[in-house]
C-alpha positions as CSV (number, residue, x, y, z in Angstrom):
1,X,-18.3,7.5,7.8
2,X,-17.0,4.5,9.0
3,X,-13.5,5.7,9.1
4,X,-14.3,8.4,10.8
5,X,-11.0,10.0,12.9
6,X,-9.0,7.1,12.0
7,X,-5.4,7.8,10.9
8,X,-4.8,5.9,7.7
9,X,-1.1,6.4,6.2
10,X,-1.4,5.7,2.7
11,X,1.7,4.9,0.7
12,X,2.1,4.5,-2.8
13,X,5.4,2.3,-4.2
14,X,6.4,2.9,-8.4
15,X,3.9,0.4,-9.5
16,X,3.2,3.5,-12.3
17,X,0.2,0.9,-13.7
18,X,-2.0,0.9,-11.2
19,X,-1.7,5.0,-9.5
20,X,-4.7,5.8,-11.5
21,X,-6.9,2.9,-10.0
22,X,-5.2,3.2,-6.1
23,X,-5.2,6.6,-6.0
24,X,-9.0,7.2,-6.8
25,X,-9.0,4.9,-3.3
26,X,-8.0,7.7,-1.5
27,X,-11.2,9.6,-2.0
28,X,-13.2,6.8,-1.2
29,X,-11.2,6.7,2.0
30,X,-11.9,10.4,2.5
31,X,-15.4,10.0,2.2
32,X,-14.9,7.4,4.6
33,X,-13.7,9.9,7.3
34,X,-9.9,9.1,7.6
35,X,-7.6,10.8,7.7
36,X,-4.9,10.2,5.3
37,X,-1.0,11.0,5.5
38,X,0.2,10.1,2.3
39,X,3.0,8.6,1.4
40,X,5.6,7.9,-1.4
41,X,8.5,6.3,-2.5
42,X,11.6,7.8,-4.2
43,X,10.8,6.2,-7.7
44,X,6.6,7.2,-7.4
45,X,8.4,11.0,-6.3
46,X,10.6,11.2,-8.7
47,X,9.9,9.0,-11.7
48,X,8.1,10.6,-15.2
49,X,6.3,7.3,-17.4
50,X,4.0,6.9,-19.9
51,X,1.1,6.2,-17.6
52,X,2.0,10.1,-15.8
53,X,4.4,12.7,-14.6
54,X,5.3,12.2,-10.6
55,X,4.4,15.9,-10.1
56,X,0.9,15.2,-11.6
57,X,0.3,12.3,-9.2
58,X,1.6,14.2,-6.2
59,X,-0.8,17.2,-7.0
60,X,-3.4,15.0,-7.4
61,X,-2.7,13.5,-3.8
62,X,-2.4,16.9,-2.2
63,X,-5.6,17.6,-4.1
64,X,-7.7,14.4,-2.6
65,X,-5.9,14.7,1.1
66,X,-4.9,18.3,1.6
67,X,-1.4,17.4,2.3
68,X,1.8,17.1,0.7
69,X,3.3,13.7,0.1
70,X,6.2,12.4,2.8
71,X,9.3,11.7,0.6
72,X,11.7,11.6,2.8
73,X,13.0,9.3,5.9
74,X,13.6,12.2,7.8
75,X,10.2,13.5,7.6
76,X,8.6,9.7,7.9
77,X,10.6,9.4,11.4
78,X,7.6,10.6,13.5
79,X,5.1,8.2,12.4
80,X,7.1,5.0,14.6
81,X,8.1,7.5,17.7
82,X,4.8,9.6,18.2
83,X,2.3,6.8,16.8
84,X,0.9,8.7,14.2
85,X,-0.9,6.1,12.7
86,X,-3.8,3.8,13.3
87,X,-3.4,1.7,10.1
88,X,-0.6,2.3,7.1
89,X,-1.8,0.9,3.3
90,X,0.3,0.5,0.8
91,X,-1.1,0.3,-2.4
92,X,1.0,-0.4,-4.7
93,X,2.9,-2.4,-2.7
94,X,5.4,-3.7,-6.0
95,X,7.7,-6.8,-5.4
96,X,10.8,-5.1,-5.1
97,X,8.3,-3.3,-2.1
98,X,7.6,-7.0,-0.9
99,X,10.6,-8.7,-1.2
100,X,12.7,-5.4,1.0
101,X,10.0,-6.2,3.6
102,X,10.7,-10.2,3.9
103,X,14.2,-9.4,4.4
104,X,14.3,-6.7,6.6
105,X,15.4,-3.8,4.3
106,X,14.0,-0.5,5.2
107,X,15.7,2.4,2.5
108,X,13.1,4.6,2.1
109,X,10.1,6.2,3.7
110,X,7.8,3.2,2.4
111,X,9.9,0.6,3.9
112,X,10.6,3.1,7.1
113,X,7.1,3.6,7.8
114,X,6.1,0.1,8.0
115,X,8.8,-1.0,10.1
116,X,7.8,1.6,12.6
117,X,3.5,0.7,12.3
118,X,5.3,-2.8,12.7
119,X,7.1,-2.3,15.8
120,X,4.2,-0.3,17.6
121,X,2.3,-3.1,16.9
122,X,-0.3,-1.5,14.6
123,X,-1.7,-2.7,11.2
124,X,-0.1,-2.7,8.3
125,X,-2.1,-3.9,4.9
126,X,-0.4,-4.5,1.5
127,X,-2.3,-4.0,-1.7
128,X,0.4,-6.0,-3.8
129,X,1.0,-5.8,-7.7
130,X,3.8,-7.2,-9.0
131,X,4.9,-9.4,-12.3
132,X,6.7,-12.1,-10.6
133,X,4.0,-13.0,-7.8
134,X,3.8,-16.4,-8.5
135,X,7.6,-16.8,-9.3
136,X,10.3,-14.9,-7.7
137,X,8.2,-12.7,-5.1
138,X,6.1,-16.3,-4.6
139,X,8.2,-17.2,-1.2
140,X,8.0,-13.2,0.2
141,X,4.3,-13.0,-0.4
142,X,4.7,-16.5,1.8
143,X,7.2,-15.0,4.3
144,X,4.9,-12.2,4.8
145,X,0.9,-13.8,5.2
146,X,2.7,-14.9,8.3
147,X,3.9,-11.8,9.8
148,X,1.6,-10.3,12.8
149,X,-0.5,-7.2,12.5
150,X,0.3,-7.6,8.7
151,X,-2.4,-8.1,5.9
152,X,-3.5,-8.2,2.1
153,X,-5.9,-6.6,0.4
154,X,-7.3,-10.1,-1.2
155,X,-5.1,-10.6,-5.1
156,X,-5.5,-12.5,-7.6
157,X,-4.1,-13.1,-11.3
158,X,-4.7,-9.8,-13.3
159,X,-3.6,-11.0,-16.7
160,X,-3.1,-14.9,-16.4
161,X,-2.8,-15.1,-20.8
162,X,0.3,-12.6,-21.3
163,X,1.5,-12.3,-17.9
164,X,1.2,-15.9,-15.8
165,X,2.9,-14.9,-12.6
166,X,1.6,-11.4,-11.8
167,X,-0.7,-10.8,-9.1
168,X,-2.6,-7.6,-8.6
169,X,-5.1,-6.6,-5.4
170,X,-8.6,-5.8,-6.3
171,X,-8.6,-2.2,-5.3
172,X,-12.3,-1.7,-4.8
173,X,-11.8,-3.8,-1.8
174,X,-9.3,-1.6,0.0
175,X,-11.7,0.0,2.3
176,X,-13.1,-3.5,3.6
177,X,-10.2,-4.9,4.2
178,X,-8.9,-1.8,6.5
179,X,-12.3,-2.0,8.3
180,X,-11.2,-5.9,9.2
181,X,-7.1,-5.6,9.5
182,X,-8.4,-2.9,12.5
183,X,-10.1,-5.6,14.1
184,X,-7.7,-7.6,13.9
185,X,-9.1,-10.0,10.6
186,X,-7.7,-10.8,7.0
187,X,-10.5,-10.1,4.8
188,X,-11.6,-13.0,3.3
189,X,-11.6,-14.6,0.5
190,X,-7.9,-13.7,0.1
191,X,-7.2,-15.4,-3.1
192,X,-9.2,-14.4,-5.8
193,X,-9.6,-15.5,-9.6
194,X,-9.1,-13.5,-12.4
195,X,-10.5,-10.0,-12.4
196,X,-8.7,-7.3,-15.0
């Protein structure tokens, strides 16, 4: 129970790939002790694919946490003005996630609710997946190891043969690395090798 009575916002971004890994995460976390607030983004909300329908995944969610996904910007508002949160993850965090984030962007309840863990100076940890990693999103990925109160769940190549620039975390390591962005750490080694 070494989460025990910590508030852990979890929000999930339309990396559709990866739900059935991250999400089994949340039960870990749950066993853990926190409490979770999930979160998700318009395309994870509304968005049917081959890897699952959006009202599957949001059952599923309410299933694990006992609580209906936050879709909305309206209903994400408190987290910033009463504190809600002791630590937000976001896993999937996709590029299009990462690359809002270097720039400022907030349009939606993801991007909203790490501004506002941001600005009340509380930790915010990114478990990134995304194609262009080590092309396009290579500078925001940069941008952002530099931001305070901000940290990765360590990453690494997923598929190095048929996709060279994608990066994806290594989920398993989600709890550990929530454990040391609360104390104030990066979990280390951040940059891993390949792992499918």
């Amino acid at each position: 129970m070494r989460l025990k009575g910590v508030k852990v916002g979890f929000a999930l971004t339309g990396s559709h790939c990866c739900l059935a890994d991250v999400i089994p995460q949340l039960r870990i976390l749950v066993s853990e002790g926190a409490e979770i607030l999930p979160i998700i983004s318009q395309t994870v909300d509304t968005t049917d694919t081959k890897f699952g329908a959006s009202n599957t995944w949001k059952e599923e969610i309410k299933d694990i946490t006992g609580r209906d996904a936050i879709t909305s910007m309206v209903d994400i508002e408190p987290i910033g003005s009463q504190k809600l949160l002791d630590i937000l993850l976001v896993a999937p965090c996709t590029g299009n996630t990462l690359a809002k984030l270097a720039n400022g962007i907030t349009d939606g309840p993801v991007l909203f609710s790490i501004k506002a863990q941001l600005r009340n100076q509380r930790a915010v940890v990114l478990g990134i997946s995304t194609n262009d990693g080590l092309s396009m999103n290579a500078k925001n990925i940069g941008l952002l190891l530099n931001v305070k109160n901000l940290y990765m769940v360590p990453f690494g190549q997923d598929n190095p043969t048929s996709k060279p620039n994608s990066l994806m975390a290594k989920w398993d390591l989600i709890t550990e690395t929530l454990l040391e962005a609360m104390r104030g750490k990066q979990y280390q080694p951040l940059l891993l090798g390949y792992h499918p």
